[in-house]
N, C-alpha and C positions, 0 to 999 in steps of 0.2 A: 504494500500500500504506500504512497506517498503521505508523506510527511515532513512536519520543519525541526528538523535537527543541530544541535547547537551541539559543537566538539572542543570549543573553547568560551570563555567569560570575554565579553567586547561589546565595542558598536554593533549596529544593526545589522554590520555584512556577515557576523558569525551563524544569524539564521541562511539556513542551507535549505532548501527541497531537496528529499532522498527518499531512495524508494527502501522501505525498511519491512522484517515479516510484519507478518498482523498479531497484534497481540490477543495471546486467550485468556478468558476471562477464569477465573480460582474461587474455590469455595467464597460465597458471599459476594458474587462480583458481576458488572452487568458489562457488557459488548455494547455497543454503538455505534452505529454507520450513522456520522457526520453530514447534515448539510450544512452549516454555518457554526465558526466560533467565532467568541467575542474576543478582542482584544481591550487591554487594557494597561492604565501609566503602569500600576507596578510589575506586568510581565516584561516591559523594556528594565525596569532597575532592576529583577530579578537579573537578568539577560545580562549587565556588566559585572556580576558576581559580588557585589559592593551592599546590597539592598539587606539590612539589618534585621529583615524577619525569616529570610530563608535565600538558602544556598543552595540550588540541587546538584546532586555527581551529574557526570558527564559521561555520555551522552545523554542528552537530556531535551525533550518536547514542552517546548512552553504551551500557557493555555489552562483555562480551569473553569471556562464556561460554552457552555456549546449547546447545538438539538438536531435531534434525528431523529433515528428508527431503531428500536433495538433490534440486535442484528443476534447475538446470543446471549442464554444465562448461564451460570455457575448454578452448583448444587446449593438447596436450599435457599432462594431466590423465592421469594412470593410478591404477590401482585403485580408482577409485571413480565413481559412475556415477548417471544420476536412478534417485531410488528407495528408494537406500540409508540408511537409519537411521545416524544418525551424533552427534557431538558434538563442538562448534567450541571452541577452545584459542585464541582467537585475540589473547588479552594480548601474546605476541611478536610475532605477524603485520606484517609489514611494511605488509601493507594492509590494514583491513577496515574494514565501514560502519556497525558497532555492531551488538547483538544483542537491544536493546529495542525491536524491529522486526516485523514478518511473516515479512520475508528478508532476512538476511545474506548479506556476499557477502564474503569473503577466501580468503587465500593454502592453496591444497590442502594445505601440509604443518602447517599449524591446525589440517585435518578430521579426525578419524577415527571410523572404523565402530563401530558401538556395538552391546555384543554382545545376541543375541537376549533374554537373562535379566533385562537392565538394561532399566527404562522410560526414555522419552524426558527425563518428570522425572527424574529419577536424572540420565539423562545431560548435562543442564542444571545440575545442583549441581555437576559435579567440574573443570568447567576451572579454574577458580583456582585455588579452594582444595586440588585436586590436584599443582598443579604449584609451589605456595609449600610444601604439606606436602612435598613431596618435595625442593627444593628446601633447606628450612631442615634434614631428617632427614639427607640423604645428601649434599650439595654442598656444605654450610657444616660440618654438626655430624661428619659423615664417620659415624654410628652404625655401631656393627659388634653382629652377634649376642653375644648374652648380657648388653648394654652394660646397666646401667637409662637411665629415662630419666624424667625429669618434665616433663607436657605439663601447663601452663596453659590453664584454659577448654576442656579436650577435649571437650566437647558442641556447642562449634561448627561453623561451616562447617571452615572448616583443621584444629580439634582433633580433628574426626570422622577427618578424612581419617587426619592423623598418626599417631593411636591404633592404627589398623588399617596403615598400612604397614608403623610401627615393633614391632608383634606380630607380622606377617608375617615384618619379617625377622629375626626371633629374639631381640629386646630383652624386657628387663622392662619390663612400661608400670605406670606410677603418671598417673593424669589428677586434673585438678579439676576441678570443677562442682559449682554453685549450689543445688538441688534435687533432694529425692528420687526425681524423676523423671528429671533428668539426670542423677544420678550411677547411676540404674537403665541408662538408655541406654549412656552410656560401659561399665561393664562388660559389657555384651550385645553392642558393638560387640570386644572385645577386651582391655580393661585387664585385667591384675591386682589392682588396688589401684585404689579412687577415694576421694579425701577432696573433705571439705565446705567450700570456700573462702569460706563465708561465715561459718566459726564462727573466734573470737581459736586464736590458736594451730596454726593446722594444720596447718602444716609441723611441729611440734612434734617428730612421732614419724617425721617425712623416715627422719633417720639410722640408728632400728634397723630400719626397713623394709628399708635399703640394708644390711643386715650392717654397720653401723656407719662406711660410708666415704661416703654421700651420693648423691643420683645422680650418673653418667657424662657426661650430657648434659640440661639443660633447657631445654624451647624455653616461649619468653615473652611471652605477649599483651598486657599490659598494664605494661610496665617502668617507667613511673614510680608503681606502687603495688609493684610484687614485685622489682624488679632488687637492690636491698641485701637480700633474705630470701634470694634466691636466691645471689648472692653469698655467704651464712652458710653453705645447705647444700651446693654446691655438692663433687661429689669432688674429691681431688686430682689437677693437670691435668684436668679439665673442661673443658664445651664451655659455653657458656649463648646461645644464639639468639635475638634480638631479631626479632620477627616484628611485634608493635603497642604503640604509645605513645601516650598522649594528654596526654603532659605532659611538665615536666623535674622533676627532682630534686636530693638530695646523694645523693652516695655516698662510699665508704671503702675506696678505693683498695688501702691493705694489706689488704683483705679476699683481693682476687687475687692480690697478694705472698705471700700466706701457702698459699695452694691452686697457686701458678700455673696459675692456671685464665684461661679467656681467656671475653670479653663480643664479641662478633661482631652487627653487625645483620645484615638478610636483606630483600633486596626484589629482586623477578623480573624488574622491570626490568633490569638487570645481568646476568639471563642473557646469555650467550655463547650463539650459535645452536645449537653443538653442543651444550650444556647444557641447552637449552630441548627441545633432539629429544630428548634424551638423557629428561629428568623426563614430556614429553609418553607418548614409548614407554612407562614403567616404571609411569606411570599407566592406559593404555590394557591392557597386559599384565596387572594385578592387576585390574581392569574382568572380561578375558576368564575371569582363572584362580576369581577367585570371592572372590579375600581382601579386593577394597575393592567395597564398596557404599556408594553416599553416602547417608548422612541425609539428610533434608526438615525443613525447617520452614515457616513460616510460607508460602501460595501466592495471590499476590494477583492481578488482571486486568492486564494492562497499564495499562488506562486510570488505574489506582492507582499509580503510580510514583512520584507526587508522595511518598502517602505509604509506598510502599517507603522513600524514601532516610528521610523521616522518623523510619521504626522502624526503619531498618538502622545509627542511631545510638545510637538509645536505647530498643533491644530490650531491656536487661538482663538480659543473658546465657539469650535463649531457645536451647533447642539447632537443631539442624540451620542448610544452606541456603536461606537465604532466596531465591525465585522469584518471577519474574512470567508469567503464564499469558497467552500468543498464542492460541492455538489450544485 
C-alpha cells in the first residue's frame, strides 16, 4: 500500500511516498481503508523530532485522524464490522500505524461509526480537533450553559469544532477571525458575535459585549501574541485555555491577582483514558445528533504532504481542516 514514510527527524522533505506491506490488525484492533486524513500543526512539530509530547522510532507514518471503511477486525472486536463507515480518533490509541496511509490499523476503541449525514471528509476533519475542542471547552475550562466564552481563531480546525460544541451546550460564543469570509463562516457555524482580529483594537468592545464583566472562559491559539489582552479582558474568576503558542512572552502577573482568574494550558496528550473515551463519545454523539459538523478547508492528494505540513504552518489563518485525499 502506499504511504508517507519518514526515515529521519526534518523539514517537510523527510515525508516520502512509499509503497510499504499492509498492516494486520492484532487482538483488539481495527483495519481501515482510508479515504481522507486530516493533517494537523502538531504532526509537522512531531515531524522535526523537537515537539515535547512525543517522539516516535523511525520509520514512522505520521497522522492520527482519518475515515473510511473498515476493511478488517482483530479477534474480539465488537460492534463494528468490514464495511462500516467510520472515523479513527487515534491520537490516544495505544497503537496505530499513522493515517497518511491507504490503511490504518489501531486500537477499536479509536474507531467509530460515522453517521450516514456526515461525508467520509467530514469524518477525517474531526479527530483532533474534536477531541482538543472538547477537551480544552469541558475538561480544563469546565464551560457550563449561559457561560460567554471567547474563542481565538474560531474559523479553524479546533475553533470550528469549539464554536459549535460551546453553542451546543448553551454558552454565548464570541469567535475571531481574519476575513470576511471567515468571520461569514464562524457565524453560520454558530457564534453570536464574531470580531475582526486583524483590525488594532478589537477586543476593545470585549467588555460591553459581556454586560460589562468580560468573558467567562477564553480559549487561546496563539498566547504569545493575545495571552496579556486576554489576561485584561478576562471575567472575574475566569478560565483562559492555552490550546497554541508559537513563542514566549512578558506578562503581568497582577493582571490574574486582580480577576483571580486562572491561565491553564491544554494538550490531549495528558488525556487520562477515561477522558479520552469520555471527549471521543461526546464528539461522536454531536456527529450523530447534528450540532457538530466539521469544516473543510484546504484538500490536497496524498502525494502532497510535503507541502501539507508546508501550508499547515503558514496557512495564515485559512479557515477549516486541512486534509489529504487517499482515495
Amino acid at each position: 500500500m502506499r504511504a508517507i514514510v519518514m526515515t529521519a527527524f526534518g523539514g517537510p522533505e523527510v515525508l516520502r511516498l512509499t509503497d510499504i506491506p499492509e498492516p494486520e490488525p492484532e487482538h483488539g484492533q481495527i483495519r481501515v481503508r482510508l479515504y481522507a486524513a486530516g493533517v494537523n500543526p502538531a504532526e509537522a512539530y512531531i515531524r522535526t523530532g523537537q515537539y515535547a509530547f512525543f517522539k516516535p522510532t523511525l520509520p514512522y507514518t505520521p497522522g492520527f485522524d482519518g475515515a473510511g471503511v473498515v476493511d478488517k477486525v482483530g479477534e474480539d472486536v465488537q460492534g463494528t464490522k468490514p464495511g462500516d463507515r467510520v472515523f479513527v480518533t487515534a491520537l490516544t490509541a495505544r497503537r496505530n500505524t499513522g493515517t497518511y496511509a491507504e490503511k490504518v490499523v489501531c486500537d477499536a476503541e479509536a474507531v467509530h461509526l460515522l453517521p450516514d449525514v456526515v461525508t467520509l471528509e467530514q469524518g477525517a476533519a474531526v479527530g483532533f480537533p474534536g477531541m482538543a475542542a472538547y477537551r480544552a471547552l469541558f475538561q480544563c475550562a469546565g464551560l457550563k450553559p449561559a457561560e460567554r466564552i471567547l474563542i481565538h481563531g474560531a474559523s479553524g480546525g479546533v475553533g470550528t469544532v469549539a464554536v459549535q460544541l460551546a453553542r451546543a451546550c448553551g454558552a454565548f460564543v464570541i469567535g475571531t477571525a481574519g476575513s470576511p469570509a471567515s468571520m461569514e463562516l464562524v457565524r453560520s457555524i454558530g457564534a453570536h458575535i464574531v470580531l475582526d482580529h486583524t483590525q488594532p483594537g478589537y477586543l476593545d468592545t470585549l467588555t460591553a459585549l459581556t454586560d460589562g464583566v468580560g468573558p467567562d472562559v477564553i480559549l487561546e491559539m496563539l498566547a504569545d501574541k493575545n495571552l496579556e489582552n486576554d489576561m485584561r479582558k478576562i471575567a472575574k474568576h475566569g478560565r483562559i485555555v492555552i490550546i497554541g503558542s508559537r513563542g514566549s512572552l512578558e506578562m503581568t502577573p497582577r493582571l490574574l491577582m486582580a480577576k483571580e482568574s486562572v491561565v491553564m494550558g491544554m494538550a490531549i496528550w495528558h488525556s487520562a483514558p477515561e477522558e479520552a473515551r469520555m471527549a471521543e463519545a461526546a464528539v461522536a454523539a454531536a456527529l450523530r445528533s447534528g450540532a457538530l459538523r466539521p469544516v473543510l478547508g484546504d484538500i490536497l492528494p496524498l502525494e502532497k504532504a510535503v507541502q501539507a505540513h508546508e501550508d499547515i504552518i503558514a496557512r495564515g489563518g485559512k479557515p477549516g481542516k486541512m486534509l489529504l485525499r487517499i482515495e
